[in-house]
C-alpha positions in Angstrom: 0.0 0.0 0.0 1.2 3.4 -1.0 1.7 6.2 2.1 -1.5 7.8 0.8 -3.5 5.0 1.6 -1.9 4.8 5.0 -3.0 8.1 5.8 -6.5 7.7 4.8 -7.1 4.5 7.1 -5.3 6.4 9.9 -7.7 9.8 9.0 -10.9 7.5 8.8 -9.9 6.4 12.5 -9.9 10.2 13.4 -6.3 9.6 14.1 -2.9 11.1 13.1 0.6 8.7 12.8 1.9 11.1 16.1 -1.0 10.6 18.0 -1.1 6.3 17.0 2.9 6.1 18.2 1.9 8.2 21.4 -0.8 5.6 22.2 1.1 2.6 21.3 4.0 4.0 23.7 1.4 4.7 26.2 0.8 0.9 26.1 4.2 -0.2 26.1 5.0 1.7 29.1 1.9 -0.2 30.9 2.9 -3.6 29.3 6.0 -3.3 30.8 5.3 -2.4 34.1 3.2 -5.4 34.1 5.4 -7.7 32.5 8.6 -7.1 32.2 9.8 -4.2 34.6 13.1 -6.0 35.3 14.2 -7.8 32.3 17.4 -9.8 31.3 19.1 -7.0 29.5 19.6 -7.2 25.5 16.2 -9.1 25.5 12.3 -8.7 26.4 12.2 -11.4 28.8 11.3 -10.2 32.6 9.4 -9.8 35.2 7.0 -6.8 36.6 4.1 -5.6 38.6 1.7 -9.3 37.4 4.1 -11.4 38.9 4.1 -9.4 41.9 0.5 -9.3 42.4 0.4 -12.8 41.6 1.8 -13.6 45.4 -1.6 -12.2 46.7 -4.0 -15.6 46.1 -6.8 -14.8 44.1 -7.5 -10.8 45.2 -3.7 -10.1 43.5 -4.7 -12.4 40.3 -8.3 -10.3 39.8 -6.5 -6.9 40.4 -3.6 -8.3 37.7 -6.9 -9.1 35.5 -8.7 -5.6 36.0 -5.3 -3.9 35.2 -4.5 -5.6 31.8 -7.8 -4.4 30.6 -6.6 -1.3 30.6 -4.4 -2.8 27.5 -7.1 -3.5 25.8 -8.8 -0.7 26.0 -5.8 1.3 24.2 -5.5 -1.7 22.0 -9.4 -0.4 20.5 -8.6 2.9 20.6 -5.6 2.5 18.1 -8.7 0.6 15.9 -7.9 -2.8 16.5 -10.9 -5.1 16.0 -12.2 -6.9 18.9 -11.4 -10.4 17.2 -7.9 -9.4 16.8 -7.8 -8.8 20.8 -9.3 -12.3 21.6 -5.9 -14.6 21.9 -4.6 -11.8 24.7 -8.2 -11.9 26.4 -7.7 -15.2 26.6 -4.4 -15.7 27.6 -5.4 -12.8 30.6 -7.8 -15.3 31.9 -5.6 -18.4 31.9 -2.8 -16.0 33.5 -5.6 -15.6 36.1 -6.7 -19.1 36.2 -2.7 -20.0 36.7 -1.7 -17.6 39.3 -3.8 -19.0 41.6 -1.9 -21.8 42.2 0.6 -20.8 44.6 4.2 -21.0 43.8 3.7 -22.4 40.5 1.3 -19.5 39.2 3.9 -16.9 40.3 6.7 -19.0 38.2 4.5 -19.1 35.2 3.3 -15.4 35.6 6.6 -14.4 33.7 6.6 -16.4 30.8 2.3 -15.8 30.7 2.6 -11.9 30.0 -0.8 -10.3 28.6 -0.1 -7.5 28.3 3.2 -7.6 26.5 0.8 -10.1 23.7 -1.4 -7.1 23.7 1.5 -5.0 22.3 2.5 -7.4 20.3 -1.1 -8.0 18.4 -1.9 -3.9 18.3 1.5 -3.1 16.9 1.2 -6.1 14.2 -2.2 -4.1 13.1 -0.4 -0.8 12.8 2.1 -2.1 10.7 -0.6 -4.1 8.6 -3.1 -1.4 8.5 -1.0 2.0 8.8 2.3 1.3 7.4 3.8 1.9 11.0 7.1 -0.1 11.8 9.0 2.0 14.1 9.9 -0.2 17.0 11.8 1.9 19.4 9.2 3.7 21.2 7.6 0.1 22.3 10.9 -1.8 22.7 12.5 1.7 25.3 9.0 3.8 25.6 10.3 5.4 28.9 13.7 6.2 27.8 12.2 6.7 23.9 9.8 9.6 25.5 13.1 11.2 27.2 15.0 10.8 24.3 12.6 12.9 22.3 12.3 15.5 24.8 16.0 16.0 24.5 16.1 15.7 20.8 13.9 18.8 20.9 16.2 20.8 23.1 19.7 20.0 21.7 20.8 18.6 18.8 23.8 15.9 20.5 20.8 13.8 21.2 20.3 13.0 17.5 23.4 11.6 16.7 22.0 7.9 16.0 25.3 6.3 18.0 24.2 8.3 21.3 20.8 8.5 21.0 21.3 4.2 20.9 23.5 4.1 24.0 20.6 6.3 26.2 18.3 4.2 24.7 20.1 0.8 26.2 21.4 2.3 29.4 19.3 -0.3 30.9 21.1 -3.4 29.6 24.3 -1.6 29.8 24.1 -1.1 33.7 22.5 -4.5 33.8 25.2 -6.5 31.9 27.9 -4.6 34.4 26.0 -6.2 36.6 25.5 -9.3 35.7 29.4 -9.4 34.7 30.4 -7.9 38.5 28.1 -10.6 39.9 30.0 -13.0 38.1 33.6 -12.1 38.9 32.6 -12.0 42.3 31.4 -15.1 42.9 34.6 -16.8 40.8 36.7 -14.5 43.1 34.9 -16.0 46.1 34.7 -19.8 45.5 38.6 -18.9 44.4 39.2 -17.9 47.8 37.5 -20.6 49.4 39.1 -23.1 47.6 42.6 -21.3 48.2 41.5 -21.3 52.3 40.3 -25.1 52.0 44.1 -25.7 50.7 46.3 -24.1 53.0 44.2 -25.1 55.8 44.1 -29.0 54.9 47.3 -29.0 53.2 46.2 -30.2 49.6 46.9 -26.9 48.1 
């Protein structure tokens, strides 16, 4: 489809491209508060405020329910048909259904993530029915919303090499971590094993 007919299926919506990224950041930011908060960095994977709620039996579940409607109500605001919706409607009922359980819901709860399907399925009808394939605002829509902000007020910001690196500040800081965790640990069981040696003489 040409750009024209982009524009008229977003004008016959009553909506603009600006205002259709806006929303669909809008509903990344809730999808990942619910799903994937803290997250394994370079990857989506994570978990966030469902998984909390889940450790409440059954009143934590409902509340984690009543919350990820909220997704798809933006999800039918950005003109997605209801039919299109129905595989994350479900999947929010069997995420109830699960969480239940104790333990064992709260395990599945992050690999179950509603919300983050409801991202998925409304930004797979943007692209198909608006032409809209920008990623970044619903991969970073926090850091994205900053990043634009600054891009307004001074042009550093738009240099696509530092605009990436505030963009993945998160899995920066969180692979230092993951890297200082790891170096302490091998420095600790080194130590140990050096101790166990002298101590016992089979060093």
């Amino acid at each position: 489809m040409s750009t024209a007919d982009y524009e008229a299926k977003l004008a016959a919506q009553g909506l603009t491209r600006q205002q259709v990224i806006e929303t669909e950041r809008k509903l990344a930011k809730f999808a990942n508060i619910m799903d994937s908060l803290i997250r394994v960095p370079f990857t989506k994977q994570g978990i966030g405020a469902d998984s909390a709620l889940s450790t409440i039996p059954l009143a934590g579940d409902l509340a984690g329910l009543a919350l990820t409607s909220y997704a798809f109500i933006l999800g039918r605001q950005l003109g997605v048909p209801a039919h299109k919706m129905t595989p994350a409607v479900k999947l929010a009922l069997i995420d109830m259904v699960v969480g239940i359980v104790p333990g064992i819901g709260t395990l599945l709860d992050i690999f179950i993530r509603p919300s983050r399907k409801t991202l998925d399925i409304v930004h797979q009808h943007l692209q198909d029915e608006y032409g809209i394939t920008d990623v970044m605002h619903m991969d970073r829509p926090f850091l994205h919303q900053s990043l634009e902000d600054k891009q307004q007020q001074a042009g550093f910001w738009r240099n696509p090499f530092i605009a990436w690196l505030y963009l993945h500040i998160p899995d920066i800081l969180g692979l230092i971590f993951i890297v200082t965790i790891g170096w302490g640990l091998w420095a600790g069981i080194s130590w140990l094993v050096g101790l166990f040696g002298t101590t016992t003489g089979f060093g």
